[in-house]
C-alpha positions, 0 to 999 in steps of 0.5 A, a space after each residue: 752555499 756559505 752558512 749564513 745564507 743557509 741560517 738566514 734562509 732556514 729564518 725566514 722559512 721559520 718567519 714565514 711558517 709563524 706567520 702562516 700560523 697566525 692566520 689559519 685558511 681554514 676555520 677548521 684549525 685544531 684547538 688551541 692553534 689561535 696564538 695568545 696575545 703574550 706570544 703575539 707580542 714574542 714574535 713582534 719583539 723577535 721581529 723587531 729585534 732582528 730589524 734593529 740588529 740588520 740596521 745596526 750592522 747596514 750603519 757599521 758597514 756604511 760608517 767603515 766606507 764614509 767619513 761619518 765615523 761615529 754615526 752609529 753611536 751618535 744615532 744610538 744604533 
C-alpha cells in the first residue's frame, strides 16, 4: 500500500463521511448538525478544487505522451 492510495482512500472516506452529514437518515440529528450555507459552499469549493487539480495532472501526464505540448496552458489547465 504506497501512500498516496492510503491518502487518496482516507480522502474519499472524509468525502463520503460529509457527504453523509449533509443529509441525515433521521429526523432525530443533534442540534446544530444541518450544515450552514457558508460551509456548504466550503466543501463544494474543496470538491471543486480537488476535480481541477485531478484535471490538471490527467492534461500534464497526456500532454508528456502526445504531440500536443503546451495544451494544458493553452486550455488554462
Amino acid at each position: 500500500d504506497t501512500p498516496i492510495f492510503s491518502a487518496a482512500g482516507a480522502a474519499f472516506t472524509k468525502l463520503g463521511e460529509l457527504t453523509m452529514q449533509l443529509h441525515p437518515v433521521a429526523d432525530s440529528s443533534p442540534a446544530g448538525a444541518k450544515w450552514t450555507e457558508t460551509e456548504i459552499e466550503m466543501l463544494r469549493a474543496a470538491v471543486k478544487r480537488f476535480g481541477d487539480d485531478l484535471n490538471h495532472i490527467s492534461c500534464v501526464i497526456k500532454e508528456r505522451t502526445s504531440s500536443d505540448k503546451g495544451h494544458c496552458e493553452t486550455q488554462g489547465i
